[in-house]
ZADO-1210 file (C-alpha; in nm, 4 decimals, padded with zeros to 6 digits):
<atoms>
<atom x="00.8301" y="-01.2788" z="-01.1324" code="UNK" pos="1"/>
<atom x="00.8020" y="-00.9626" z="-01.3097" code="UNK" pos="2"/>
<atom x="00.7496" y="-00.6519" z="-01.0696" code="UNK" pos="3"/>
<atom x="00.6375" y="-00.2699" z="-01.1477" code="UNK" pos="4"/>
<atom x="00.6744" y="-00.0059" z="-00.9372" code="UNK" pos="5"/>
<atom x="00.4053" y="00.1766" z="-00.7759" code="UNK" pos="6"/>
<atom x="00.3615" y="00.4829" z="-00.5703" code="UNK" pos="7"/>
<atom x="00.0938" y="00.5577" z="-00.3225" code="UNK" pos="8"/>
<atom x="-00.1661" y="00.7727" z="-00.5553" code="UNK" pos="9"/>
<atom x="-00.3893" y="00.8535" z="-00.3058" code="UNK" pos="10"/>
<atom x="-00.6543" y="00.7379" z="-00.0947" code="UNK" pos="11"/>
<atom x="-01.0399" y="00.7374" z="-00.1451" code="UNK" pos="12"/>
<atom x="-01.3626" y="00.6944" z="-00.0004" code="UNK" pos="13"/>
<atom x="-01.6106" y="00.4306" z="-00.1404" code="UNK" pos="14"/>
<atom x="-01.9609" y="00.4966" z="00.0165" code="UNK" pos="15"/>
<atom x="-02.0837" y="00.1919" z="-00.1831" code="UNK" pos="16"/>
<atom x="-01.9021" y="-00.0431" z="00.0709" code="UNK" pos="17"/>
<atom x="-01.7733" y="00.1810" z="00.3371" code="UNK" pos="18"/>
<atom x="-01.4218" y="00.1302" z="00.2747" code="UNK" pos="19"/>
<atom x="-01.1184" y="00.3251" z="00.1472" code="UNK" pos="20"/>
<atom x="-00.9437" y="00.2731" z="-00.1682" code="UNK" pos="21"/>
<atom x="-00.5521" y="00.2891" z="-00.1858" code="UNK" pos="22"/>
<atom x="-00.4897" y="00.3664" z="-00.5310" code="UNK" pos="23"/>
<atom x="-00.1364" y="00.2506" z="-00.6353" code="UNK" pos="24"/>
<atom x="-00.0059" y="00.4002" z="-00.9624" code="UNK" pos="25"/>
<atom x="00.2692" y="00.2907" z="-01.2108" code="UNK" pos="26"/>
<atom x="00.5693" y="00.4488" z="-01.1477" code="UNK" pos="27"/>
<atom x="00.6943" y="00.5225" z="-01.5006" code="UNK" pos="28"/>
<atom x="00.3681" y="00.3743" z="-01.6555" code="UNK" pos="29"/>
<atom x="-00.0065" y="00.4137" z="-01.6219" code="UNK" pos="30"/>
<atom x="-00.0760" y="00.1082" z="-01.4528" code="UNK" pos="31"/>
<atom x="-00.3299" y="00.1540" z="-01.1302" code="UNK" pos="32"/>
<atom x="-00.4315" y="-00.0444" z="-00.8918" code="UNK" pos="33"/>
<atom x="-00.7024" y="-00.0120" z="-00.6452" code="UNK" pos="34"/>
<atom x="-00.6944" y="-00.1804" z="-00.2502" code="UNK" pos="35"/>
<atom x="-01.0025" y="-00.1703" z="-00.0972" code="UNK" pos="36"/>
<atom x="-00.9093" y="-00.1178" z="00.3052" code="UNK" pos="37"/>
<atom x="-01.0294" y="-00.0776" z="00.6388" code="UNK" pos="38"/>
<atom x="-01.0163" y="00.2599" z="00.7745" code="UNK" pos="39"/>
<atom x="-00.7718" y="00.2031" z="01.0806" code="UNK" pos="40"/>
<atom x="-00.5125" y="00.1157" z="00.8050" code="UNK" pos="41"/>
<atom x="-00.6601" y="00.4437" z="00.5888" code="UNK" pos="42"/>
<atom x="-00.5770" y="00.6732" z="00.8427" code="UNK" pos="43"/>
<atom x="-00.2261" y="00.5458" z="00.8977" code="UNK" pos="44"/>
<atom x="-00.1505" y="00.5516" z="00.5539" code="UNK" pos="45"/>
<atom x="-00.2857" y="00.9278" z="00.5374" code="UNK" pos="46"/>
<atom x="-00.0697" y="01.0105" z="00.8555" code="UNK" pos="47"/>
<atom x="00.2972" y="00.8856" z="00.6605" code="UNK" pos="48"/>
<atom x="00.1597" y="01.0851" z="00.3346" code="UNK" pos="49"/>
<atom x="00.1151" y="01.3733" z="00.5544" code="UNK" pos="50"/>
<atom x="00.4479" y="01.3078" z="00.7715" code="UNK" pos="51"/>
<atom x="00.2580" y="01.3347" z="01.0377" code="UNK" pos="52"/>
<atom x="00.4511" y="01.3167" z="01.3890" code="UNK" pos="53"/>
<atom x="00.1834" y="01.1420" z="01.6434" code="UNK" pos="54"/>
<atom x="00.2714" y="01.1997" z="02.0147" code="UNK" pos="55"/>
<atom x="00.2973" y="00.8427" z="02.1085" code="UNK" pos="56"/>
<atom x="00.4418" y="00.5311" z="01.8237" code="UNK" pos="57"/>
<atom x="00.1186" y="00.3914" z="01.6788" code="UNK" pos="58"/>
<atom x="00.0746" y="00.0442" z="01.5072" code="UNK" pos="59"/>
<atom x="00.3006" y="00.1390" z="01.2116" code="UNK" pos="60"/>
<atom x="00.5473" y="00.3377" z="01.3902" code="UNK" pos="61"/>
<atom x="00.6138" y="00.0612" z="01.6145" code="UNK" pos="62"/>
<atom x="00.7120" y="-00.2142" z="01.3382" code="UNK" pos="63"/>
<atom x="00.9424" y="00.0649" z="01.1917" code="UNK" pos="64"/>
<atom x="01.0848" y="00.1578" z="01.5484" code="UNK" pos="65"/>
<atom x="01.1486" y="-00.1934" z="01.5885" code="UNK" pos="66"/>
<atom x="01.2620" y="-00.2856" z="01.2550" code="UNK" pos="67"/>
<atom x="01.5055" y="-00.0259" z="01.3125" code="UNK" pos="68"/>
<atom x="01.5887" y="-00.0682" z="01.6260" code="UNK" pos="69"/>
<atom x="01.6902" y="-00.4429" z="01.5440" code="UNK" pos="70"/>
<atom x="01.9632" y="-00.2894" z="01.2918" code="UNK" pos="71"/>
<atom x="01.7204" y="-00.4260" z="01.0088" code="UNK" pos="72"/>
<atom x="01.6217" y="-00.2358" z="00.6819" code="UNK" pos="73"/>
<atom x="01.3425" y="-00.2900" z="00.4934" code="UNK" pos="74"/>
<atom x="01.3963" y="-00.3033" z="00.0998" code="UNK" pos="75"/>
<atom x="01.1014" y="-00.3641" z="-00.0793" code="UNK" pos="76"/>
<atom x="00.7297" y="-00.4170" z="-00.0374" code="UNK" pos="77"/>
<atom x="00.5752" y="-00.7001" z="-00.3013" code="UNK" pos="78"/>
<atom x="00.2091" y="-00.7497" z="-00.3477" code="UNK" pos="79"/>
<atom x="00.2697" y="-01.0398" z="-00.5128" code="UNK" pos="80"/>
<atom x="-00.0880" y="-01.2461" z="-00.5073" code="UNK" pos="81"/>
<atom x="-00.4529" y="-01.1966" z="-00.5369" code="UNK" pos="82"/>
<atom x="-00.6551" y="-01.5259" z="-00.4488" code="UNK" pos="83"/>
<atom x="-01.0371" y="-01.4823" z="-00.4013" code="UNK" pos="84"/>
<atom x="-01.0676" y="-01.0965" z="-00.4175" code="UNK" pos="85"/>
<atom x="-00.7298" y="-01.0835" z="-00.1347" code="UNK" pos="86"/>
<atom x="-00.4065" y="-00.9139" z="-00.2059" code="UNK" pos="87"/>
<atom x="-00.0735" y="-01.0819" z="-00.0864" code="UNK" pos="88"/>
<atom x="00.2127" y="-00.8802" z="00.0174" code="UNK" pos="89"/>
<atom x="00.5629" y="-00.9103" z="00.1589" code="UNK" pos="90"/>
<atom x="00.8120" y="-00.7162" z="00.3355" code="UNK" pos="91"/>
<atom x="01.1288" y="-00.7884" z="00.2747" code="UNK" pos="92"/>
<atom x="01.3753" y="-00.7277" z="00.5557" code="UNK" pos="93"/>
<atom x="01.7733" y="-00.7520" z="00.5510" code="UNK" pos="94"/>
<atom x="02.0318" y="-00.7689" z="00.8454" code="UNK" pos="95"/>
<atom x="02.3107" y="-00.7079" z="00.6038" code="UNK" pos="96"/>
<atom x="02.3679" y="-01.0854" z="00.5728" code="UNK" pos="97"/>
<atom x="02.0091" y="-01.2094" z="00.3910" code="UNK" pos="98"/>
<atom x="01.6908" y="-01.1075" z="00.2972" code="UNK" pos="99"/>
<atom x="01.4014" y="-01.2374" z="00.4624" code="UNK" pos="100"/>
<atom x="01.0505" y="-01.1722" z="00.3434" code="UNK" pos="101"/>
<atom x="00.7576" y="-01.1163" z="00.5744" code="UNK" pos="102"/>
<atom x="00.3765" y="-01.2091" z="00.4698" code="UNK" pos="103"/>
<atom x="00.1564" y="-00.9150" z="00.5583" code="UNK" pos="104"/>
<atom x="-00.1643" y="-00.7289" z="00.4230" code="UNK" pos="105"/>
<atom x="-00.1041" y="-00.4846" z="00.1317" code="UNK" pos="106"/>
<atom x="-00.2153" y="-00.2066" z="00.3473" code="UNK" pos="107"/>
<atom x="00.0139" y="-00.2585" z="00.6262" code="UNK" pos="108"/>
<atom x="00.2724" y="-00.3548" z="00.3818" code="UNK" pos="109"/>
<atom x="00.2379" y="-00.0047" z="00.2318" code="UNK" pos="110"/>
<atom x="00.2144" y="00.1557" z="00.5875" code="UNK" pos="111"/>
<atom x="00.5209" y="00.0154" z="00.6774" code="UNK" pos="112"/>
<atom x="00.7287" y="00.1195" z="00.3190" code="UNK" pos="113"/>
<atom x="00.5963" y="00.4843" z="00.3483" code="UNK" pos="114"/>
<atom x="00.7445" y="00.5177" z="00.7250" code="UNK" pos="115"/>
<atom x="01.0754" y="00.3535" z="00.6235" code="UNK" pos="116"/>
<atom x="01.1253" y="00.4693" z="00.2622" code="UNK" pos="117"/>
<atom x="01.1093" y="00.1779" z="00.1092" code="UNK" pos="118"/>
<atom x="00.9684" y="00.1036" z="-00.2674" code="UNK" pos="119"/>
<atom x="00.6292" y="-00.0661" z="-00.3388" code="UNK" pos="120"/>
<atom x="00.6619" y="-00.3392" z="-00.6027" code="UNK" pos="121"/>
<atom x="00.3466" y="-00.5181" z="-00.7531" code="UNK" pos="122"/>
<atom x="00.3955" y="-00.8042" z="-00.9116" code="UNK" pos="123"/>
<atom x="00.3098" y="-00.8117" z="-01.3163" code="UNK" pos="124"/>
<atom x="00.0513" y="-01.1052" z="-01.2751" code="UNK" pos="125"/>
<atom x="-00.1875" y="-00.9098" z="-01.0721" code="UNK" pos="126"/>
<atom x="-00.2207" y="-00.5858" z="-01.2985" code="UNK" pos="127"/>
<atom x="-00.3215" y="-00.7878" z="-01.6181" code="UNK" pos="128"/>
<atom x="-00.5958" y="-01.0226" z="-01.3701" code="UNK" pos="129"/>
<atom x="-00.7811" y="-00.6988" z="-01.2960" code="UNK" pos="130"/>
<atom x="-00.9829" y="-00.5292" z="-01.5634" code="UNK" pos="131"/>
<atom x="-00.8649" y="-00.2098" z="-01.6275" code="UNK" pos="132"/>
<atom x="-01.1343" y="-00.1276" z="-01.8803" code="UNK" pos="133"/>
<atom x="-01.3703" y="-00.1588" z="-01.5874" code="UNK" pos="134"/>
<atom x="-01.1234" y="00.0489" z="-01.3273" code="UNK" pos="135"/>
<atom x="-01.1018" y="00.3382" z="-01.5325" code="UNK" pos="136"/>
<atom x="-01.4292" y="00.3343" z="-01.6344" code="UNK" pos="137"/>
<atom x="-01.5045" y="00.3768" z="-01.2329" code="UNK" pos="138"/>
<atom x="-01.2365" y="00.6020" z="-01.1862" code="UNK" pos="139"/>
<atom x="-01.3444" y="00.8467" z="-01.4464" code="UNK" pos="140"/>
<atom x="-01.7423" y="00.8332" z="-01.2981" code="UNK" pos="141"/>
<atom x="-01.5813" y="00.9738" z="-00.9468" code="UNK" pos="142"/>
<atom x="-01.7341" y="01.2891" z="-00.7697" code="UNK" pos="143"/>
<atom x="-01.5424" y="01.4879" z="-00.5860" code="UNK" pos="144"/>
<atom x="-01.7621" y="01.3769" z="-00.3061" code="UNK" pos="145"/>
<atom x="-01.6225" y="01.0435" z="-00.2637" code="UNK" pos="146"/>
<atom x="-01.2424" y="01.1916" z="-00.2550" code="UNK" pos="147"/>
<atom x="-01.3612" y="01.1857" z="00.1206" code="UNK" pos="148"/>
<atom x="-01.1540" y="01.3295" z="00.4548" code="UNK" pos="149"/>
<atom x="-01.0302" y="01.0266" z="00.6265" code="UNK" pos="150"/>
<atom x="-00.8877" y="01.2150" z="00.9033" code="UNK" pos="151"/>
</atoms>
């Protein structure tokens, strides 16, 4: 398994389905690739980017608390599948004596790697089943209307 790094690009609104995009980007390429997400895991994902500090742990901030807490680190996230229009990911977790990987949803995956510093991975498979002539094509008819507030 090939894997490319990604970083967290950004996140956008698509009025078309009501959804956010999370728009992973190559880290020393130009591959993208977009999530389509529900908004719950949106605004989390907006709240790491921003660092912001919420009074009480939410969803997110509890797995890290207790991922900590448990003297575990995570190293990685891997979206490593996409079977009938769904992403696969995996957090992978080590005590020091293993790794253990962890299925979850992309966006918590990514939710979880912001809030513990941890690298997003994608695996090479995924990038070239995606179209990218039709991606940027989308990407470049964008209005600066659907880059919508999420908070």
């Amino acid at each position: 398994m090939a894997l490319k790094e990604m970083k967290v690009e950004g996140l956008l609104f698509d009025p078309r389905s009501n959804m956010y995009i999370l728009l992973l980007r190559e880290v020393d390429g130009a591959a993208t690739l977009p999530i389509w997400i529900g908004k719950p895991e949106a605004d989390s994902i907006a709240l790491a980017l921003g660092k912001v500090m919420t009074p009480r742990p939410l969803t997110h901030d509890l797995i890290r608390n207790l991922i900590e807490n448990l003297k575990v680190k995570v190293t990685r996230i891997v979206i490593t599948d996409l079977l009938e229009n769904t992403y696969y990911a995996l957090i992978y977790l080590n005590d020091g004596k293993r790794e253990t990987p962890v299925d979850s949803r992309p966006s918590d995956a990514v939710a979880v790697a912001l809030r513990a510093n941890a690298p997003v991975f994608v695996d090479d498979s995924i990038l070239e089943l995606r179209n990218a002539d039709e991606l940027e094509e989308w990407l470049k008819n964008l209005k600066p209307e659907d880059f919508g507030n999420i908070m």
